[in-house]
Biopython code that builds the backbone (N, CA, C, O; Angstrom):
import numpy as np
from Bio.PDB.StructureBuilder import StructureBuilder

atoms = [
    (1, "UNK", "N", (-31.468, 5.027, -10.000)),
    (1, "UNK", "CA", (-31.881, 3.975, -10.917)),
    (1, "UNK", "C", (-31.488, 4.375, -12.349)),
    (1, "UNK", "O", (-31.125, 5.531, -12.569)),
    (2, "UNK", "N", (-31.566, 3.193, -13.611)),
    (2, "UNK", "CA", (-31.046, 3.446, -14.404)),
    (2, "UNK", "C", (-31.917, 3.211, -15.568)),
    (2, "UNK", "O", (-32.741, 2.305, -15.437)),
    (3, "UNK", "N", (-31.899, 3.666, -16.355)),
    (3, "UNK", "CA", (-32.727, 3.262, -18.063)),
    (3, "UNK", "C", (-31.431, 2.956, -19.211)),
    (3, "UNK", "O", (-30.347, 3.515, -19.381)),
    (4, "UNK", "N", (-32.051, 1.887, -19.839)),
    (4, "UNK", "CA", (-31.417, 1.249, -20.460)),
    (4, "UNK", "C", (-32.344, 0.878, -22.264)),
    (4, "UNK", "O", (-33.468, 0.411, -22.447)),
    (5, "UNK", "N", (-31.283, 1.330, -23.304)),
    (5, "UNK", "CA", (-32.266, 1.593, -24.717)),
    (5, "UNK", "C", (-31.297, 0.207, -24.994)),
    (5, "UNK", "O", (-30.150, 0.075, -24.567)),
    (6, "UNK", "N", (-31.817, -0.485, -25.565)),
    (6, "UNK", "CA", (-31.190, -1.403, -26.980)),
    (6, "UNK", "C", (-31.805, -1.127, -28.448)),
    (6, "UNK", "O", (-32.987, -1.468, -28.415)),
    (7, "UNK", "N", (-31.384, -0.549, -29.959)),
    (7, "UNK", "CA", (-31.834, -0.203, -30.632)),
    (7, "UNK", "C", (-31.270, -1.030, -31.203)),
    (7, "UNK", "O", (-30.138, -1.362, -30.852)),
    (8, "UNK", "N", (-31.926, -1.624, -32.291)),
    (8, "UNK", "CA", (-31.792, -2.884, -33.455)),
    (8, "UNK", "C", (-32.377, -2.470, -34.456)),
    (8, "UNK", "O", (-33.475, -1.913, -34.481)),
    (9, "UNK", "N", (-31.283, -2.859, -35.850)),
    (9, "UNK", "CA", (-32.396, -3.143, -37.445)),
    (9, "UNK", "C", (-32.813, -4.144, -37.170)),
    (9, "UNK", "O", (-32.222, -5.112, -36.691)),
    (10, "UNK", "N", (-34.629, -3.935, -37.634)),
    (10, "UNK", "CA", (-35.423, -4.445, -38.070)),
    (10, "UNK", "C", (-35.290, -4.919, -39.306)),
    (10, "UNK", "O", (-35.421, -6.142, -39.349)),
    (11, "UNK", "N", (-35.050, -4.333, -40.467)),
    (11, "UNK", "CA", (-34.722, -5.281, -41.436)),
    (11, "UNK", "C", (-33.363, -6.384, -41.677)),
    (11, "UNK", "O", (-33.185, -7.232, -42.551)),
    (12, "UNK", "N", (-32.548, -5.986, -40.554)),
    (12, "UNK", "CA", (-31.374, -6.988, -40.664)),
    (12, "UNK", "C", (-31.711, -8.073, -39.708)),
    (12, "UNK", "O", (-30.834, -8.865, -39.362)),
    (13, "UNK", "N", (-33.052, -8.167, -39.213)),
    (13, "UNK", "CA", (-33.160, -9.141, -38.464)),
    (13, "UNK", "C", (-32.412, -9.472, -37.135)),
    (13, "UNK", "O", (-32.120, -10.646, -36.909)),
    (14, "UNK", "N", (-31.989, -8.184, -35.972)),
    (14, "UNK", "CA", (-31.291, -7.802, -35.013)),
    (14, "UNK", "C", (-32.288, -8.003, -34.088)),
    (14, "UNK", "O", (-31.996, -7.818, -32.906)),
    (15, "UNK", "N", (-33.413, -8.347, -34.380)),
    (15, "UNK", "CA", (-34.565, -9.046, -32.904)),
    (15, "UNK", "C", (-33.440, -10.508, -31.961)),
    (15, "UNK", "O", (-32.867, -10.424, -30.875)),
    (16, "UNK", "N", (-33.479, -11.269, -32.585)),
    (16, "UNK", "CA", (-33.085, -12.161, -31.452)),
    (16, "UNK", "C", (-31.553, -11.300, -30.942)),
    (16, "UNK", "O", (-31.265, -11.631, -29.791)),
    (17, "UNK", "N", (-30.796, -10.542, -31.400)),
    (17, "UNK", "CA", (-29.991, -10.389, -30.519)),
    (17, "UNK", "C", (-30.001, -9.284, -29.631)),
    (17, "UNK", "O", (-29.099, -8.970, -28.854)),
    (18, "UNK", "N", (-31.324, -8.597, -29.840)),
    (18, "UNK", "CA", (-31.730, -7.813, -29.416)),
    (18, "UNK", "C", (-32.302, -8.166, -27.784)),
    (18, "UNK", "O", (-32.139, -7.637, -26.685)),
    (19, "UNK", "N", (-32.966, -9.220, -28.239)),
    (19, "UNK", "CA", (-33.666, -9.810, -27.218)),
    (19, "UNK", "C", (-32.095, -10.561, -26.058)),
    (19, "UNK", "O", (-31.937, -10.346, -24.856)),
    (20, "UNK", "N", (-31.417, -11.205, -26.752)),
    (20, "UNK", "CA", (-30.834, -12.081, -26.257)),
    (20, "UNK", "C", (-29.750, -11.179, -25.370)),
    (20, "UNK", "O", (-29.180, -11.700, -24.412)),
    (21, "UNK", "N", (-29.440, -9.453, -25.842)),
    (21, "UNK", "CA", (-29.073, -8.547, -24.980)),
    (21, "UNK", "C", (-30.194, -8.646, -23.700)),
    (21, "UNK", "O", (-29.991, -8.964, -22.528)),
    (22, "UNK", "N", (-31.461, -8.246, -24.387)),
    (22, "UNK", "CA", (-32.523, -7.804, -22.891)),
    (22, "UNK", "C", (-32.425, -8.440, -22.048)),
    (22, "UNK", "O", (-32.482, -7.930, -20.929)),
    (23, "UNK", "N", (-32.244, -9.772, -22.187)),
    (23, "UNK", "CA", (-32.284, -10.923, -21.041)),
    (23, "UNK", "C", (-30.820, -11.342, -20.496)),
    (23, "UNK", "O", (-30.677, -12.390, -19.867)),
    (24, "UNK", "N", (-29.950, -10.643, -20.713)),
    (24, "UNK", "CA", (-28.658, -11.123, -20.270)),
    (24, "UNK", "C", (-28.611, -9.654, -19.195)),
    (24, "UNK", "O", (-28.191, -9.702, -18.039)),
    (25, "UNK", "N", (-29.220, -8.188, -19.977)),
    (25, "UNK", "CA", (-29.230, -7.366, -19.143)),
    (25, "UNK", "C", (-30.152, -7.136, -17.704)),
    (25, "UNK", "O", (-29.815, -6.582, -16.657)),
    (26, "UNK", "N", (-31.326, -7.728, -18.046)),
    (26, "UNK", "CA", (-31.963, -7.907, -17.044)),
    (26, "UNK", "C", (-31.921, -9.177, -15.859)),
    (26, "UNK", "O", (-32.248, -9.131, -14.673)),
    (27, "UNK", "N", (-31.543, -9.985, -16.438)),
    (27, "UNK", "CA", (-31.195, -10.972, -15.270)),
    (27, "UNK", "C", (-29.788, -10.170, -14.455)),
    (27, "UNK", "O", (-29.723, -10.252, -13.229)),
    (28, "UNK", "N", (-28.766, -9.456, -15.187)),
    (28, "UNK", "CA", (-27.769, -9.194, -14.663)),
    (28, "UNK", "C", (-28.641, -8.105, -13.250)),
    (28, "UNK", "O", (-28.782, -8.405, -12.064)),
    (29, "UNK", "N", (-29.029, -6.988, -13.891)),
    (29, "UNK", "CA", (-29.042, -5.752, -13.097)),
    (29, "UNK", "C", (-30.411, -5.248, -13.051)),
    (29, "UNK", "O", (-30.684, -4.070, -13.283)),
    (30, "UNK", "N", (-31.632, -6.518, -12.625)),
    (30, "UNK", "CA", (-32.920, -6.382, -12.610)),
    (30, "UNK", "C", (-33.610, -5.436, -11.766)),
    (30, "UNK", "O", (-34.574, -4.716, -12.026)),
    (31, "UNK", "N", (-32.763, -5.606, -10.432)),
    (31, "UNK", "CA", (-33.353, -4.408, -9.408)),
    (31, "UNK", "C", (-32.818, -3.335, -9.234)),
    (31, "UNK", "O", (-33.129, -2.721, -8.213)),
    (32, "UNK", "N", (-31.908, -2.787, -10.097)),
    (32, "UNK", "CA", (-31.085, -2.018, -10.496)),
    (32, "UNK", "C", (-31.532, -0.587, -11.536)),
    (32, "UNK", "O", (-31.136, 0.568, -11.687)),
    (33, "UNK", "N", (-32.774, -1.641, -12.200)),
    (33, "UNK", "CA", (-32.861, -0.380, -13.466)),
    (33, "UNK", "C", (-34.554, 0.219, -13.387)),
    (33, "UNK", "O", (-35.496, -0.308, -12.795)),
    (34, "UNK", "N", (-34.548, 1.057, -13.922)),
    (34, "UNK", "CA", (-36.030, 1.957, -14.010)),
    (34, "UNK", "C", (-36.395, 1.304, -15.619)),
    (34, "UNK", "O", (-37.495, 1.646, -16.052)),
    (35, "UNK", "N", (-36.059, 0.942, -15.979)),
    (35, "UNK", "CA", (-36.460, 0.536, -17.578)),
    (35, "UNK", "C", (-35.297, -0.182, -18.633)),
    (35, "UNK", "O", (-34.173, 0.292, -18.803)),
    (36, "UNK", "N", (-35.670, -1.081, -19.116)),
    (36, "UNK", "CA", (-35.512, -1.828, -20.500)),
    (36, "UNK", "C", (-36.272, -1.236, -21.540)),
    (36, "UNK", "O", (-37.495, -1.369, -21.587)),
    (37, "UNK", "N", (-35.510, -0.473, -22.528)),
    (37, "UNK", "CA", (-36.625, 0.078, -24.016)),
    (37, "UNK", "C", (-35.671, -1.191, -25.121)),
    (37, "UNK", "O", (-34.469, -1.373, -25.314)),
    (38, "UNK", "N", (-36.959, -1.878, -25.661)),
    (38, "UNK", "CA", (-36.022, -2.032, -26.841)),
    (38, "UNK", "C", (-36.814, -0.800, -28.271)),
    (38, "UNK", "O", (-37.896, -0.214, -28.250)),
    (39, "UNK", "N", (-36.054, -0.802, -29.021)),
    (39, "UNK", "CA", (-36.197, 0.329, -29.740)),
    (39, "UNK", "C", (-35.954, 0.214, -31.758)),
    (39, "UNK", "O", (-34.817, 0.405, -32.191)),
    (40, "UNK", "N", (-36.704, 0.012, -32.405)),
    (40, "UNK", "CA", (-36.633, -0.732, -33.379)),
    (40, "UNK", "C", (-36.106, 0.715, -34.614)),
    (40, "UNK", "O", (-36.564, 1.839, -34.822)),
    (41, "UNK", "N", (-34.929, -0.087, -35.201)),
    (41, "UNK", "CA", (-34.255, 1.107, -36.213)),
    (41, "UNK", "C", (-34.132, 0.505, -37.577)),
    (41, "UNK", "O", (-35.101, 0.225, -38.282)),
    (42, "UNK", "N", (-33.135, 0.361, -37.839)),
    (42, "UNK", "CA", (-32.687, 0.037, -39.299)),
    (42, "UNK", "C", (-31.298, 0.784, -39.673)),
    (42, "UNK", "O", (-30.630, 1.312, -38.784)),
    (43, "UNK", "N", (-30.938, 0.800, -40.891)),
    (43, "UNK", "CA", (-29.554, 0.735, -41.328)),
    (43, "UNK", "C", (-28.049, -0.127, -40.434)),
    (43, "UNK", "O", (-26.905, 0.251, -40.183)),
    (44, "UNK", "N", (-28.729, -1.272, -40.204)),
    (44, "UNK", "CA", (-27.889, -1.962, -39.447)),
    (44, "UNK", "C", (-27.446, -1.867, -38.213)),
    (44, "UNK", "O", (-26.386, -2.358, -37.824)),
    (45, "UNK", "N", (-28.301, -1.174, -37.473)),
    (45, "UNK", "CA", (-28.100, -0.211, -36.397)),
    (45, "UNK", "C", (-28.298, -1.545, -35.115)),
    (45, "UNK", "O", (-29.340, -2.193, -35.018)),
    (46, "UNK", "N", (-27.161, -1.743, -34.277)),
    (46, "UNK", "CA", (-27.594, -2.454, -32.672)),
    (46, "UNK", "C", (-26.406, -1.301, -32.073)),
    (46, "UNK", "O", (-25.310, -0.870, -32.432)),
    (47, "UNK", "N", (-27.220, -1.140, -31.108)),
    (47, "UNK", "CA", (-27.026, 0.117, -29.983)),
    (47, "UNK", "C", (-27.125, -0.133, -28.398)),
    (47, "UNK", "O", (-28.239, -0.623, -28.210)),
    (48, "UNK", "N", (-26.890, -0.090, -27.980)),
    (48, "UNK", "CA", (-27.187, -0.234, -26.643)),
    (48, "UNK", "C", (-26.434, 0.837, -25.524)),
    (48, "UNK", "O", (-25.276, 0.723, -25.122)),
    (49, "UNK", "N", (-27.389, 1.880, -25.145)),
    (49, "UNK", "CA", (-27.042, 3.064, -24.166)),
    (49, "UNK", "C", (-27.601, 2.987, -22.889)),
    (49, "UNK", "O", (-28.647, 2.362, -22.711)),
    (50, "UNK", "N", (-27.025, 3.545, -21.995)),
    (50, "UNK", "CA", (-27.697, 3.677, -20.450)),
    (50, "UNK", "C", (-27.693, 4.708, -19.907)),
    (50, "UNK", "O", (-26.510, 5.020, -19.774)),
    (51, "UNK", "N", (-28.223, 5.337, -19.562)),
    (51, "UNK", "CA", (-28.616, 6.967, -19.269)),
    (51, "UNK", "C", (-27.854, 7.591, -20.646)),
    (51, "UNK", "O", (-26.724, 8.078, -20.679)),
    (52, "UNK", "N", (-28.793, 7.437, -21.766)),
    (52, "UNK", "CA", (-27.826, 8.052, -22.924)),
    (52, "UNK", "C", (-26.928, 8.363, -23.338)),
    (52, "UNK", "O", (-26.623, 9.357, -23.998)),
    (53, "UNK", "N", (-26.039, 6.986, -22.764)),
    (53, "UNK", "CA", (-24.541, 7.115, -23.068)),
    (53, "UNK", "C", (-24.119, 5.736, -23.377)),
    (53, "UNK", "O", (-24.143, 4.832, -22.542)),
    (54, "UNK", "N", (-23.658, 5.574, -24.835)),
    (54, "UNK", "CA", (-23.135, 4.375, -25.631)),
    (54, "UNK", "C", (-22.341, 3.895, -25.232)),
    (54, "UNK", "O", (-21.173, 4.280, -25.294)),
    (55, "UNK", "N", (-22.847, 2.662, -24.572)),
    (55, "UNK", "CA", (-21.543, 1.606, -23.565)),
    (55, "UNK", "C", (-21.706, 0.457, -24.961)),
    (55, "UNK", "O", (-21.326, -0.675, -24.663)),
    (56, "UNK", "N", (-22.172, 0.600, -26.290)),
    (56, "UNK", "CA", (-21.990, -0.703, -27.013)),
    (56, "UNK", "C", (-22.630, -0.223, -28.433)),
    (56, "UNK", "O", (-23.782, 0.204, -28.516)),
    (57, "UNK", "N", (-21.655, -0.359, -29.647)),
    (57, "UNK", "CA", (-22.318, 0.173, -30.855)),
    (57, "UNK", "C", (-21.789, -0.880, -31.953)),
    (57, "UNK", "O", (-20.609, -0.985, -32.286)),
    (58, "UNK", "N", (-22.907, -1.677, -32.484)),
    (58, "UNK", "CA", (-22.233, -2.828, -33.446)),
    (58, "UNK", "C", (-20.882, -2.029, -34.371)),
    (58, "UNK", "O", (-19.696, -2.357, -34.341)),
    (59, "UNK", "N", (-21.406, -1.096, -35.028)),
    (59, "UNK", "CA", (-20.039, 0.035, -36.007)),
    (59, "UNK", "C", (-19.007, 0.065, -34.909)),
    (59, "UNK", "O", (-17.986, 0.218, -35.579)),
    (60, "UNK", "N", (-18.658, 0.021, -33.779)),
    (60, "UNK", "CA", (-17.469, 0.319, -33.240)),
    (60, "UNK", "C", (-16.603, -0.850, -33.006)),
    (60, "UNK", "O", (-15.416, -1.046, -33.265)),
    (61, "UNK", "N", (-17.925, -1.906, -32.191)),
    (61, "UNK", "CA", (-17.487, -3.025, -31.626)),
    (61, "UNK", "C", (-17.751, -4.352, -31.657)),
    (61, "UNK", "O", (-18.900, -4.543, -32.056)),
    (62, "UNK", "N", (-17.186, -5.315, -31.411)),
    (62, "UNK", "CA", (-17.834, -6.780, -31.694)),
    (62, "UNK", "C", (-19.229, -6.858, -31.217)),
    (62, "UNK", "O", (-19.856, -5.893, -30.780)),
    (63, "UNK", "N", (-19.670, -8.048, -31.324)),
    (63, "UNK", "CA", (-20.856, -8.785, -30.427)),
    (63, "UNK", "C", (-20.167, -9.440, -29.274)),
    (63, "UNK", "O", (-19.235, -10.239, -29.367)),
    (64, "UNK", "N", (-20.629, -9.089, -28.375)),
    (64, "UNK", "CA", (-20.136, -10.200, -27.108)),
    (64, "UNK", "C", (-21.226, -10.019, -25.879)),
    (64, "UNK", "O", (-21.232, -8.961, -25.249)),
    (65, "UNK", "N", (-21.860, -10.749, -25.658)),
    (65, "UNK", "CA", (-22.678, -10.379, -24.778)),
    (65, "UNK", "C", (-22.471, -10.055, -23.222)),
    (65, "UNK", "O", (-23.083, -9.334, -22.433)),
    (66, "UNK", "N", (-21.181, -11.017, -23.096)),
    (66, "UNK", "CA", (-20.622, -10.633, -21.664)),
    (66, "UNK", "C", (-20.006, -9.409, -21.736)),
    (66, "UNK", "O", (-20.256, -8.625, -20.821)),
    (67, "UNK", "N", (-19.200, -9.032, -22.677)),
    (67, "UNK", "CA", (-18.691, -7.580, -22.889)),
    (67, "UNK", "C", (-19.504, -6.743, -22.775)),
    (67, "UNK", "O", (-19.122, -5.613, -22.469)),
    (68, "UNK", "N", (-20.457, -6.922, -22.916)),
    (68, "UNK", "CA", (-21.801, -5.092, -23.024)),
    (68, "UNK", "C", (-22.462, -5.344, -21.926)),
    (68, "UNK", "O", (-23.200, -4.483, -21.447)),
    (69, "UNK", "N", (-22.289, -6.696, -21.286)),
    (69, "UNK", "CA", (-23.133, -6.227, -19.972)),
    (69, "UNK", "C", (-22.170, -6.199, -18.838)),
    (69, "UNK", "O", (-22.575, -6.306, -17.680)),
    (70, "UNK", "N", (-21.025, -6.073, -19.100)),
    (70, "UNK", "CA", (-19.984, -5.856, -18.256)),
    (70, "UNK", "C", (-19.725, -4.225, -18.443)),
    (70, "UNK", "O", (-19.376, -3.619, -17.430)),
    (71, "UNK", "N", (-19.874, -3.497, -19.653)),
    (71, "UNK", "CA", (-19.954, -2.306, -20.254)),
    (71, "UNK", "C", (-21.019, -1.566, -19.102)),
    (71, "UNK", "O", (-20.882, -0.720, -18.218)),
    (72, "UNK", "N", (-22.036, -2.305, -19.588)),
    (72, "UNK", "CA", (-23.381, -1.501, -18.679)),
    (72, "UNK", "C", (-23.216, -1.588, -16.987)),
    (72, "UNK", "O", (-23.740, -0.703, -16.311)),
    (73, "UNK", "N", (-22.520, -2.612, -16.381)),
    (73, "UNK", "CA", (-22.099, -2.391, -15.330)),
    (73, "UNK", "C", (-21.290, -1.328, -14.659)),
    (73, "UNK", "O", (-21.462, -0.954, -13.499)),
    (74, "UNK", "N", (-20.159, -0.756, -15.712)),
    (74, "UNK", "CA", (-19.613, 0.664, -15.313)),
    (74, "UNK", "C", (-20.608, 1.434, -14.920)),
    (74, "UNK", "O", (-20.644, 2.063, -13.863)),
    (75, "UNK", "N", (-21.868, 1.384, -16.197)),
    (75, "UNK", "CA", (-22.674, 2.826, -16.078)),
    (75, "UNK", "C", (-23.595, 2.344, -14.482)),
    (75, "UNK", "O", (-23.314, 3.011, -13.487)),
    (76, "UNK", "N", (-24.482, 1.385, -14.357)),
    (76, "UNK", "CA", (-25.186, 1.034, -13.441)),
    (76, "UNK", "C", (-24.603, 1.163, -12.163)),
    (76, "UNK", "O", (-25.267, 1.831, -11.370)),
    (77, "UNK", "N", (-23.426, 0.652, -11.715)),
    (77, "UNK", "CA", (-23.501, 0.513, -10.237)),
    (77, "UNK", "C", (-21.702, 1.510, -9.981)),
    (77, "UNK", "O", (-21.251, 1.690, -8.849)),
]
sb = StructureBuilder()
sb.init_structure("model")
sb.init_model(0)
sb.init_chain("A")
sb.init_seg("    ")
for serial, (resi, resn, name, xyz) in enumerate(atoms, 1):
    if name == "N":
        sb.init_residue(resn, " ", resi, " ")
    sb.init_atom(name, np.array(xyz, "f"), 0.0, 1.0, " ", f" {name:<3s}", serial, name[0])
structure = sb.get_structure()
């Protein structure tokens, strides 16, 4: 099984896409994972790791939601 962090600024207002990751990840790979953390940061920070390893970092890469949960699919199955 797998654990899964999404870390978002809080002051940049990264909740709804924060959220709008959780629910694209969990409908994808619901019986799949040991945990959803979302994880509240700042300095512009959206993150998203799975067994502590960065399949998605706003500084590197676009937003795409099918892209990062296609990302997290490498790590999951």
């Amino acid at each position: 099984m797998t654990d899964v962090e999404i870390t978002y600024c809080v002051p940049c207002g990264y909740l709804p896409r924060a959220e709008e990751l959780q629910h694209a990840i969990l409908t994808s790979f619901e019986g799949h994972l040991d945990s959803l953390t979302l994880r509240m940061g700042d300095h512009g920070v959206l993150r998203v790791t799975v067994d502590d390893e960065i399949v998605y970092d706003k500084a590197d890469d676009e937003y795409d939601v099918d892209a990062i949960v296609r990302a997290c699919r490498t790590h999951i199955f």
